[in-house]
DOTIDO-747874 format. One record per atom (N, C-alpha, C, CB): z, y, x; residue in three letters. Coordinates in pm, whole numbers, plus 50000, padded with zeros to 5 digits. Atoms other than C-alpha are relative to their C-alpha. Glycine has a CB too. Layout:
BEGIN
ZYXALA;...
end
This chain:
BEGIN
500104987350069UNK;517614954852543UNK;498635000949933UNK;500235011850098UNK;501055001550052UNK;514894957252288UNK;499185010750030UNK;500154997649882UNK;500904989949941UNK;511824976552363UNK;499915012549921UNK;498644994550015UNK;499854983450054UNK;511965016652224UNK;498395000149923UNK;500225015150167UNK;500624999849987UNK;509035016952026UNK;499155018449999UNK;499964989549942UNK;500324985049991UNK;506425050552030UNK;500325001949892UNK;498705005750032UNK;500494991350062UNK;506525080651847UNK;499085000749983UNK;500165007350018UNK;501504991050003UNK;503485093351675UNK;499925013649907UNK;498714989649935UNK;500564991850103UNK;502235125851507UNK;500504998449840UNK;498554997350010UNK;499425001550108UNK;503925128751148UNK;498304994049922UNK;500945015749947UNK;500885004550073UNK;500215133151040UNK;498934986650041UNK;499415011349976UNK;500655015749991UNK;498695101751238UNK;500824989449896UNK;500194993350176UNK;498995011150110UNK;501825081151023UNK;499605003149837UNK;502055004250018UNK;500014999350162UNK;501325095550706UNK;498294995849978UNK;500515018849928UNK;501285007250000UNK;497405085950773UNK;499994987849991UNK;499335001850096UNK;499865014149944UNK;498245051650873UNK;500334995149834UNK;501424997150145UNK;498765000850130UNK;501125049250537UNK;498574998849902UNK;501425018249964UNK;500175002750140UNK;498595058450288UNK;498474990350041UNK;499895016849883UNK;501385005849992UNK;495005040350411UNK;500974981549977UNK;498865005450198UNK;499645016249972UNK;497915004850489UNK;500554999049867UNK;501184994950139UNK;498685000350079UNK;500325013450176UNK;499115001149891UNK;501305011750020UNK;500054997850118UNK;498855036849923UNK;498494990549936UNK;500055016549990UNK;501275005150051UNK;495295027849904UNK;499574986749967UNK;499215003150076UNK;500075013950065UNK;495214989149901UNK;501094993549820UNK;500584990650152UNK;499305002550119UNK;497474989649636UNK;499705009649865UNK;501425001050039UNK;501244990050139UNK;496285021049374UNK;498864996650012UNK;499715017850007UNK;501435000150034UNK;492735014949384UNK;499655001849930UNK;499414993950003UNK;499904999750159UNK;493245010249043UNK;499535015149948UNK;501714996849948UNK;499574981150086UNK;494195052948986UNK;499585006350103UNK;501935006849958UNK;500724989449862UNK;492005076049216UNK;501025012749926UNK;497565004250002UNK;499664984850057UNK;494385105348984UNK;501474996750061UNK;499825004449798UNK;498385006449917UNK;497955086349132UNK;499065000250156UNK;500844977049930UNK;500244994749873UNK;496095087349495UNK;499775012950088UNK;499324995550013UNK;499664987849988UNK;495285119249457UNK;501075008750042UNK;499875002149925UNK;498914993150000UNK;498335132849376UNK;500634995850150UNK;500894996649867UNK;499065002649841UNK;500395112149680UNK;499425002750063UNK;500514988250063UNK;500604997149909UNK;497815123749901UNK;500135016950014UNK;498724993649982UNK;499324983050028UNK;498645161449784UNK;501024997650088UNK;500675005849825UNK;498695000749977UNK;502385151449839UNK;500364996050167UNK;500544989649894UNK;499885003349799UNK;501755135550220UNK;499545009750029UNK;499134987350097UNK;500704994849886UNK;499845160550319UNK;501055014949955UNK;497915000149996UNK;499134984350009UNK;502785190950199UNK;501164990550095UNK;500695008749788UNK;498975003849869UNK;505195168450467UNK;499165004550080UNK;500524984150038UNK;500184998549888UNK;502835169750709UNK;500195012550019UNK;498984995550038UNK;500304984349948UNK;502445207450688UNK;501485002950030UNK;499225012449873UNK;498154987049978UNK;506405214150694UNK;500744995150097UNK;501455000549850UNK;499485005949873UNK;506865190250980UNK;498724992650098UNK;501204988349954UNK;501125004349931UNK;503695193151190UNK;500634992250131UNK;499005012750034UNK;499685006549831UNK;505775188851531UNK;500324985550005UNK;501415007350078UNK;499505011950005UNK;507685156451410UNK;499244987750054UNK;500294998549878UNK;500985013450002UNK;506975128451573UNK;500874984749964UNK;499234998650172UNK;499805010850051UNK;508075093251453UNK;499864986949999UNK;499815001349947UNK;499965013550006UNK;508125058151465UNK;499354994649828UNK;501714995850038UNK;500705010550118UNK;506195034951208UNK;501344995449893UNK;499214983050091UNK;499165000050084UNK;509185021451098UNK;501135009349959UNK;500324991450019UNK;499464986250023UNK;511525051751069UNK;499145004949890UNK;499955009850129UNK;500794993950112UNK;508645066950872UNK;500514990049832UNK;498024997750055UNK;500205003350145UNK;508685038150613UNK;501475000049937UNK;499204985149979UNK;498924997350065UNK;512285038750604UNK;500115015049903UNK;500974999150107UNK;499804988450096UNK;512665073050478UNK;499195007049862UNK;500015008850084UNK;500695001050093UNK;509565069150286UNK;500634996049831UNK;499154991450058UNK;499615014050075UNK;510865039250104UNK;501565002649948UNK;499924985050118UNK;499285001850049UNK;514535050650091UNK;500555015549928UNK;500624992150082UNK;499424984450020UNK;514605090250043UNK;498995002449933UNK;500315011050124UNK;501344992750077UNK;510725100049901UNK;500184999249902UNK;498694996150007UNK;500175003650088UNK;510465100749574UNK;498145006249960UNK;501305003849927UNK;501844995650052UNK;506235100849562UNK;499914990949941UNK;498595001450103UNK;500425016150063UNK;505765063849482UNK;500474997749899UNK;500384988050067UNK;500025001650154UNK;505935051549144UNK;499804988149978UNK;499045007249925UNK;500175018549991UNK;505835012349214UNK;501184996949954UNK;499784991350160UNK;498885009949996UNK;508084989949145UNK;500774998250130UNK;499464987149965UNK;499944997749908UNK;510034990849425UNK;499644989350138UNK;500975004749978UNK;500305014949914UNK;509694954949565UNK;498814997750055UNK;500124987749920UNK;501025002049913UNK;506024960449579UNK;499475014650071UNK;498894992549917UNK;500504987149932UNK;505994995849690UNK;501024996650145UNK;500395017649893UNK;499305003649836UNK;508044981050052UNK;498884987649994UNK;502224994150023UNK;499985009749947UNK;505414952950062UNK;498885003750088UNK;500014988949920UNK;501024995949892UNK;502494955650322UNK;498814986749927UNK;500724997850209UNK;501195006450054UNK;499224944050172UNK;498974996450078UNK;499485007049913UNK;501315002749922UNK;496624928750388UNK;498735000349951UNK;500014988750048UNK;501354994850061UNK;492974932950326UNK;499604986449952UNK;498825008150111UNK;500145010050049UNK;492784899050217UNK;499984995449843UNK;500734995550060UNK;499645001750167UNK;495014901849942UNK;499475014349878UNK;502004999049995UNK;500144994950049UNK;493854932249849UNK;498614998449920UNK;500405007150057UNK;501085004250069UNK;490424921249797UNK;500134989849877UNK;499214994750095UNK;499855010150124UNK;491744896149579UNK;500805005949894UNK;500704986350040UNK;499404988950136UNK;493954921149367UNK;498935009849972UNK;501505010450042UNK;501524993050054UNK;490374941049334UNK;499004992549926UNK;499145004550117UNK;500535009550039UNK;489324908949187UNK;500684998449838UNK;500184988850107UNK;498865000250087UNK;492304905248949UNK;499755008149841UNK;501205007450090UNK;500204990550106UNK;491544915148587UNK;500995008049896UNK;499284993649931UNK;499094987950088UNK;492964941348418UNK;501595003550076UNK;500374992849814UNK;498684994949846UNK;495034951748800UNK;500825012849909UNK;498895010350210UNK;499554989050029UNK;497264977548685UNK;501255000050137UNK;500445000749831UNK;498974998349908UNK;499544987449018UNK;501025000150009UNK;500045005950038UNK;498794996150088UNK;502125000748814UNK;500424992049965UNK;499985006949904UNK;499725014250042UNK;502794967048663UNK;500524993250071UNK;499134993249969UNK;500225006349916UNK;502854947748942UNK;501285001050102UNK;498775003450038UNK;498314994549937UNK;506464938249137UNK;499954986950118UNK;501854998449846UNK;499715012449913UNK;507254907649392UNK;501404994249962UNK;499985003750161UNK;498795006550042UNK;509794880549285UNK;499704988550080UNK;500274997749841UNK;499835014849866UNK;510904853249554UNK;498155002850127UNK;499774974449851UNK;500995003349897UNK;507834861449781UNK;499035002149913UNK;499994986150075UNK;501214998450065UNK;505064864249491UNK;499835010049932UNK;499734991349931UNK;500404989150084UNK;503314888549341UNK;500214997649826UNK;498435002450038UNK;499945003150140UNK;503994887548928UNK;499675014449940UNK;501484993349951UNK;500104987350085UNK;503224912748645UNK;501825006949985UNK;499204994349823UNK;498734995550063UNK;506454930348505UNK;500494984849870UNK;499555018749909UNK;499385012450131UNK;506074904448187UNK;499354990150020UNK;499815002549833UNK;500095009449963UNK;504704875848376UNK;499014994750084UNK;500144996049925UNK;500855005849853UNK;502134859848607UNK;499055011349978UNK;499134981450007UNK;501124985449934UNK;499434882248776UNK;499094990649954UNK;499835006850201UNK;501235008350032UNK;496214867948601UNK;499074996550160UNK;498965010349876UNK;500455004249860UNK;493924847048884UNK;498775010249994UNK;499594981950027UNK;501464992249939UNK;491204866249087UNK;498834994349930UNK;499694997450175UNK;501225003950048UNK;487614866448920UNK;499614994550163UNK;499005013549916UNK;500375003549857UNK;485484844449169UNK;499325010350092UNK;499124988649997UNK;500534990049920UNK;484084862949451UNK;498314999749991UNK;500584997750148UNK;501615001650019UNK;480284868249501UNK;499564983250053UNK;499085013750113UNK;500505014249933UNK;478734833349520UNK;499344998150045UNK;499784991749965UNK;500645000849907UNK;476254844749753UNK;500284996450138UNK;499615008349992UNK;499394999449900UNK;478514850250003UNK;500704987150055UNK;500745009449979UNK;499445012249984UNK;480334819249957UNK;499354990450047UNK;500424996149908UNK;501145007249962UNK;477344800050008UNK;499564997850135UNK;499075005149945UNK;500644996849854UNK;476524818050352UNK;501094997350044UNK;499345014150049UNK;498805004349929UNK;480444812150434UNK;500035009050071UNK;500134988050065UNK;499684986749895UNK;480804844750480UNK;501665008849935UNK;498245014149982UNK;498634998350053UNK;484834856750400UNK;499805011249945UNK;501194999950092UNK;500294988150104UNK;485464878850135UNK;501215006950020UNK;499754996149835UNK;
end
């Protein structure tokens, strides 16, 4: 029998959602973070008691919300701080653009241009970017 996982706080999830979801991915539009950050925070108020599961949340996020404005392939993907540093690298990032086909990131009309290099101080000291 698989393990039940917790509930949490609607507004610990919708904290979690936009620092793992929205923010590595807009960086780009502080006026699009804005706004979804308006829009999470009028759920939390109309369902303070709710509490929720991680995934439950992104389901209904992902299949009922209409806040997000991605593409949808990359608005379900989970961005690590890895890649995000390297899509903060990426010239001329536009979020909006930006979709997943077979596993990779691509533009809408074709490859995601490569990351500018990182600081070459850092690289030097072999320190991860």
């Amino acid at each position: 029998m698989p393990e039940e996982k917790n509930k949490y706080p609607i507004r610990h999830i919708v904290n979690w959602y936009y620092g793992n979801y929205c923010a590595r991915k807009c960086f780009d539009n502080d006026d699009l973070l804005s706004d979804h950050w308006q829009k999470l925070q009028l759920i939390v108020e109309k369902n303070e008691l709710l509490q929720i599961t991680h995934r439950d949340f992104l389901d209904l996020f992902n299949d009922h919300f209409k806040i997000c404005t991605l593409e949808d392939s990359f608005k379900r993907k989970m961005v690590s701080w890895k890649l995000m540093t390297q899509l903060q690298r990426t010239p001329e990032y536009d979020s909006e653009q930006i979709m997943v086909e077979n596993g990779l990131l691509r533009t809408k009309t074709g490859p995601l241009p490569r990351p500018n290099p990182g600081c070459q101080t850092c690289r030097r000291l072999g320190i991860p970017e």
